[in-house]
C-alpha positions as CSV (number, residue, x, y, z in Angstrom):
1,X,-18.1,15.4,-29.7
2,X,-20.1,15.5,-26.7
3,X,-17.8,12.7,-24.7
4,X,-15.0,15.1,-25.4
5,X,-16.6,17.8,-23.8
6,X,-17.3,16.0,-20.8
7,X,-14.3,14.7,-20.4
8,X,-13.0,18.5,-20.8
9,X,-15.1,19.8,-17.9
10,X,-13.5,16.7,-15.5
11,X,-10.4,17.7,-15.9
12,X,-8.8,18.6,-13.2
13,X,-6.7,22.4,-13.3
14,X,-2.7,22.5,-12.6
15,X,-3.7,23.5,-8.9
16,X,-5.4,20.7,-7.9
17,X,-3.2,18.2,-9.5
18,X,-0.6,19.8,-7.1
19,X,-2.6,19.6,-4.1
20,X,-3.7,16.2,-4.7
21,X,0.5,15.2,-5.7
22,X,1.3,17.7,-2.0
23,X,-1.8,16.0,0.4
24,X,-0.9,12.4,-1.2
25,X,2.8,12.6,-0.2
26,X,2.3,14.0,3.1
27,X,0.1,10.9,3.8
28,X,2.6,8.4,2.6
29,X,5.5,10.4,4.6
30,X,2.7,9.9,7.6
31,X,2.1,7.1,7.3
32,X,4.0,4.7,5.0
33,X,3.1,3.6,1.6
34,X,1.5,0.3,2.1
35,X,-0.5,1.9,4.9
36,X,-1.8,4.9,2.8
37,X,-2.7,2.8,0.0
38,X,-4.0,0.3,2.2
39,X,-6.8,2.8,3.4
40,X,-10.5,2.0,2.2
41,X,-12.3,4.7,0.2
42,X,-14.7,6.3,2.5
43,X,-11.5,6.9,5.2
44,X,-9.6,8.2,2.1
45,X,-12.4,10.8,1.2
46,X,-13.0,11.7,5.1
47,X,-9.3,12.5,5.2
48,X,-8.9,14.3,1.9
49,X,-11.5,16.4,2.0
50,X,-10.7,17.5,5.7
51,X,-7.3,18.2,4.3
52,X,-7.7,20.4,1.2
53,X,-10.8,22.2,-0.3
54,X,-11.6,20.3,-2.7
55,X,-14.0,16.8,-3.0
56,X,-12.9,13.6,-3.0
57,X,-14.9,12.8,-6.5
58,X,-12.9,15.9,-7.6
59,X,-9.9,13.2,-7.8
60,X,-9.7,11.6,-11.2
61,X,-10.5,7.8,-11.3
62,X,-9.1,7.8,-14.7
63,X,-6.7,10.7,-15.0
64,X,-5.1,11.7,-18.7
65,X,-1.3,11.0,-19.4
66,X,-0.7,14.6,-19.0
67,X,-2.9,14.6,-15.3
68,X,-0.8,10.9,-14.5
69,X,2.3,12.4,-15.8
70,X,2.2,15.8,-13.9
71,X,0.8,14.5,-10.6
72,X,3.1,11.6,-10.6
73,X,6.0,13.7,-11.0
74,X,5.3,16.6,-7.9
75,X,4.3,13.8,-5.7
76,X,8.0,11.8,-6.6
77,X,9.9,15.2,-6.1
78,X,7.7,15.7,-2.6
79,X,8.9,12.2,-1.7
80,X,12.2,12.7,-2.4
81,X,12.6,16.2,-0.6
82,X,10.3,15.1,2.5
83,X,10.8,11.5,3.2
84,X,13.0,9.9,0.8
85,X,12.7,6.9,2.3
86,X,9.7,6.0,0.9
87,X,10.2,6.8,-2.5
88,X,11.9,3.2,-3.5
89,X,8.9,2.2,-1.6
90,X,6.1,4.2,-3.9
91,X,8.5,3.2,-6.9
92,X,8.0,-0.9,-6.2
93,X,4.2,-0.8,-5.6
């Protein structure tokens, strides 16, 4: 019961799925998929956390179906609105 409670408290709320779908497309409309997901960690947490208000570890490593699902789905539809040329890009890797 405990585990389930801790993994209750990492959750992360609707909001900050969204901004982490919103900062994660504007990157990739930046800067191209294969560059964005070509960035080490500690430049991806400098950037992130200079970008929105919340912290890097904030970001689930292992997110729920529901978490995948939802921030999967904003950052498509931002990708598709803002630079759908790199959707079929995001979709292959």
């Amino acid at each position: 019961m405990a585990s389930a409670g801790a993994a209750a408290e990492l959750a992360t709320t609707k909001q900050q799925q969204s901004t982490i779908a919103r900062w994660t497309g504007e990157k990739i409309c930046e800067m191209g998929v294969d560059a964005f997901y070509a960035l080490p960690d500690p430049e991806l947490k400098t950037m992130f956390e200079r970008d929105t208000s919340m912290r890097y570890e904030d970001v689930p490593n292992a997110p729920t179906d529901q978490e995948k699902s939802r921030i999967t789905g904003q950052l498509m539809g931002y990708l598709m609105a803002a630079c759908p040329q790199q959707l079929e890009s995001y979709k292959n890797r």
